[in-house]
C-alpha positions in Angstrom: 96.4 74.0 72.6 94.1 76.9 74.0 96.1 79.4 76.2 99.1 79.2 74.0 99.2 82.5 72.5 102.2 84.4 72.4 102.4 87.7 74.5 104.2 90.4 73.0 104.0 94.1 72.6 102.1 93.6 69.1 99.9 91.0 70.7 99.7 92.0 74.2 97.2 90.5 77.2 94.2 92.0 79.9 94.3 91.8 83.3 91.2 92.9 85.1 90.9 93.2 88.7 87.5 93.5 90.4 87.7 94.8 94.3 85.5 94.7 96.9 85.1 98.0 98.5 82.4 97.2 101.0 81.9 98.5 104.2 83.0 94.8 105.7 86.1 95.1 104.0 87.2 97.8 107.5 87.1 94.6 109.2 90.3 93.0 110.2 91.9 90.1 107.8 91.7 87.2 110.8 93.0 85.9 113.4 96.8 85.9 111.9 96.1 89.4 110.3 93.9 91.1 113.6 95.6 94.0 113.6 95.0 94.9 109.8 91.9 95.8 107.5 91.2 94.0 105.1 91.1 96.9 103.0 94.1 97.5 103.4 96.2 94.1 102.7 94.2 93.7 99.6 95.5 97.2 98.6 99.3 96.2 99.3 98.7 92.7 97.2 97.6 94.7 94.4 100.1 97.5 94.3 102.6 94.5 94.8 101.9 92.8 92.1 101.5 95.5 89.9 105.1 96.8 90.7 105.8 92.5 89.9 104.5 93.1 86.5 106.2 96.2 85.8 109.7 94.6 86.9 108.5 91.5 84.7 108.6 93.8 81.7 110.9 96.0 82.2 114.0 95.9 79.7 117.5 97.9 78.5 115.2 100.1 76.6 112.0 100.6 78.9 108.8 99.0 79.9 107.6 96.9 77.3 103.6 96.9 76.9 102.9 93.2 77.3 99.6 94.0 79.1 97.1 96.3 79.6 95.8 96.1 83.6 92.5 97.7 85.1 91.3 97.9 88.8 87.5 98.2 89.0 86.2 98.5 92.7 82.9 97.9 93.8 81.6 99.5 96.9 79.3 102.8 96.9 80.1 103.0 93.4 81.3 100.7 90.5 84.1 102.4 88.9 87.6 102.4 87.8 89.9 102.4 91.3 93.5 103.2 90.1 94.6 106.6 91.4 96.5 109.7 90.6 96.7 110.4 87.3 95.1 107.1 86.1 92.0 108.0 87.9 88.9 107.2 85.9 91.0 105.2 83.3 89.5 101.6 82.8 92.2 100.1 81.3 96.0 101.6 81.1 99.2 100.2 79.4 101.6 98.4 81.8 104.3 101.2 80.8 101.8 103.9 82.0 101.6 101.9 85.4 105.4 102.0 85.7 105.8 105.4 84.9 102.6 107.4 86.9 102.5 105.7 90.5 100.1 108.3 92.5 102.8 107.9 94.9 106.1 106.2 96.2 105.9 105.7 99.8 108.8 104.5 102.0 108.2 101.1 103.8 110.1 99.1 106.4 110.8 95.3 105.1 112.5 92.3 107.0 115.4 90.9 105.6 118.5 88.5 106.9 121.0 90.3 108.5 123.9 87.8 107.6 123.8 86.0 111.4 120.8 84.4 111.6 118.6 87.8 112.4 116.3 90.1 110.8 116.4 93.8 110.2 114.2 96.5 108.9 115.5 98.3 106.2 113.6 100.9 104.3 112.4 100.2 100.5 110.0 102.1 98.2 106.6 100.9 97.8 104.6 102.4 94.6 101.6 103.1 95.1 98.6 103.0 92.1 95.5 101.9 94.0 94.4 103.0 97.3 92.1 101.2 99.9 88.5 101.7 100.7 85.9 100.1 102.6 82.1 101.9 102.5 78.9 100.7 101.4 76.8 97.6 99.9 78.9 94.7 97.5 77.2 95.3 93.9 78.9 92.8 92.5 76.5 91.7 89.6 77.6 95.4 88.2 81.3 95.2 89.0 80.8 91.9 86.4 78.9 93.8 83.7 81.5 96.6 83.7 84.3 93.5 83.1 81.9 92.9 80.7 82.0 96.1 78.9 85.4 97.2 79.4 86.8 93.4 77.7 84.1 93.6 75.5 86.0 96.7 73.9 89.2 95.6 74.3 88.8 92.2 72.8 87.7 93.8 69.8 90.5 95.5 69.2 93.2 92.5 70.1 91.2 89.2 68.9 94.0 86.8 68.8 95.3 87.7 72.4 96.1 84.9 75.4 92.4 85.7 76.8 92.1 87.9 79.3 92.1 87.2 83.4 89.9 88.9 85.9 90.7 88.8 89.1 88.0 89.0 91.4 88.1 89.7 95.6 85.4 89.9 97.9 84.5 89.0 101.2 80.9 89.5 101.1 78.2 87.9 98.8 76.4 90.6 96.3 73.5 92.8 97.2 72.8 93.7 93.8 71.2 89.7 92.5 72.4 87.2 92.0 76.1 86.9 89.8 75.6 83.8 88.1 74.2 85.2 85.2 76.7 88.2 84.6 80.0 85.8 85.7 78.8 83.3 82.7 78.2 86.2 80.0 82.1 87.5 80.9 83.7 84.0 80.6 81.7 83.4 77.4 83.7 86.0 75.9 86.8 84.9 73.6 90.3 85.6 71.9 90.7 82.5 69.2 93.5 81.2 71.9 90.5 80.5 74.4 87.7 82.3 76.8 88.3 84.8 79.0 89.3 83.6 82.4 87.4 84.5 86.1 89.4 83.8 89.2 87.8 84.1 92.8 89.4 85.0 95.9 86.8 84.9 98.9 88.0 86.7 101.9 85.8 85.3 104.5 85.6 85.8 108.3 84.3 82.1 108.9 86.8 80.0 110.7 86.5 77.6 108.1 90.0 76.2 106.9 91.5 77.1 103.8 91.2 76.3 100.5 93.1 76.8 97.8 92.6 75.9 93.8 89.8 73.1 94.6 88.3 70.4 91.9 85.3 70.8 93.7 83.0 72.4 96.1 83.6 69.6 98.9 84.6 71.4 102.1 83.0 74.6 101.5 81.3 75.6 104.3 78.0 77.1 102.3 76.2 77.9 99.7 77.9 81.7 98.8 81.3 79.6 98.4 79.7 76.8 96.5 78.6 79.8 94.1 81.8 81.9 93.8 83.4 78.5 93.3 80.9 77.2 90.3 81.7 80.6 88.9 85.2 80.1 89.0 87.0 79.2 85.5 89.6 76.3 85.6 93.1 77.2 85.8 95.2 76.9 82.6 97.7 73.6 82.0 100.2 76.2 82.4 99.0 77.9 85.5 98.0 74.3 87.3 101.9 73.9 86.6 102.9 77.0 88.5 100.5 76.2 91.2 102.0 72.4 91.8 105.9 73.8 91.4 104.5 76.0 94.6 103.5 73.4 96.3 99.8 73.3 95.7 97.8 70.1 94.9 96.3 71.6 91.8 94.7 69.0 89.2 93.6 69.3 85.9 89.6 70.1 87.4 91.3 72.6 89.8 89.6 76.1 89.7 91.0 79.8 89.9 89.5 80.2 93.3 90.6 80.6 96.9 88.7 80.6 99.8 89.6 81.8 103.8 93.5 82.1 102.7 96.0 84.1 104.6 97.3 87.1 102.6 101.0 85.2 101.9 98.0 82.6 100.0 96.5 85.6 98.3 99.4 86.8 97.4 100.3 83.7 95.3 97.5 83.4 94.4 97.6 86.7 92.4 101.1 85.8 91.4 99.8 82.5 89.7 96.9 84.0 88.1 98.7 87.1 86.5 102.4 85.5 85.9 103.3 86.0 82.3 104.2 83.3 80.2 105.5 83.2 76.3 106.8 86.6 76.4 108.3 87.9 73.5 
């Protein structure tokens, strides 16, 4: 079975996430979200998950390097987005993530106060990437750097579970046309199967969403059409995830999400990036 590769600290995985940094990205997230950029959600759903995938690796001893992650953004310029001291870096060991936040800030969370309420109590939030929102979407380069960074990588771990990238935009490319440089990424290859490409389309249509389609039925144009043929299809072990959450994934069902809410994102990400056959 393809996708079946054991992850372990001598045969450890990729993610990859591309981010758009736009200018449009300084526009509110929705109706439900109005009072917050999009910018900056897509900034706490990445920081989030990559405290999830520290905490997923974390044992008695330390953080065990089951992955190496990347954040590539794509706004005035296409380059590596992590900050503080893995600025520049293109891809860093999970470990290093755990160990370098630029930051640890103090949040406020909801949680039960035992009779039926909610409280705010504080919690620290690690930061490692930072929002931005300035310039054109060049995402046809954002793709080739995935490219070149995996292309690297792969040579140096050919047996791995494939890679994921991750990719989040709101806006269609100003740089071409993506088709050609989203094909040449998912041709690449471990032997356990091709590199996988997952879309998440923040759009400010009033569309419904949509979440893990078979198809491009429903889509309300021709960008989302694209970002969806460009999609790969989720993995048997992902579309499983995604139905125990309550999604009506299928075996056609794509790696893509279109006009979600960020609690949708969110799972989204979770699906897409949580480990399976640790070891």
């Amino acid at each position: 079975m393809p996708y079946s590769a054991e992850i372990s600290r001598t045969n450890p995985s990729c993610f990859l996430f591309l981010i758009d940094q736009s200018g449009s990205m300084d526009d509110p997230f929705g109706a439900a979200e109005a009072n917050r950029k999009k910018a900056d959600l897509v900034a706490d759903a990445i920081n989030r998950l990559l405290q999830n995938l520290v905490i997923k690796c974390a044992k008695e001893e330390g953080i065990r390097d089951y992955f190496y992650v990347g954040v590539i953004g794509y706004g005035d310029k296409v380059k590596p987005a992590l900050a503080g001291a893995l600025a520049d870096r293109e891809l860093v060991l999970i470990s290093e993530v755990g160990n370098t936040p630029a930051r640890v800030e103090q949040r406020m969370k909801k949680v039960e106060d035992g009779a039926g309420g909610l409280i705010e109590q504080p919690i620290r939030f690690p930061v490692w990437f930072d929002p931005m929102a300035h310039g054109a979407t060049p995402m046809c380069q954002a793709l080739v750097m995935a490219h070149d960074v995996l292309s690297k990588w792969l040579a140096q771990h050919p047996d791995s579970f494939p890679p994921i990238v991750i990719n989040i935009t709101d806006g269609e490319a100003t740089d071409g046309n993506p088709t050609a440089a989203a094909t040449a990424l998912r041709k690449l290859s471990t032997s356990d199967g091709n590199v996988l490409l997952f879309n998440i389309c923040l759009s400010s249509k009033g569309a419904s969403p949509i979440e893990f389609p078979e198809d491009a039925e429903g889509l309300p144009d021709e960008y989302a059409k694209l970002m969806f043929d460009l999609s790969s299809m989720l993995t048997t072990t992902m579309r499983t995830i995604a139905q125990q959450e309550g999604y009506e994934a299928s075996e056609e069902s794509r790696g893509f999400v279109f006009n979600a809410d960020m609690v949708s994102v969110i799972k989204f990400l979770d699906i897409g990036t949580r480990p399976s056959n640790l070891r």
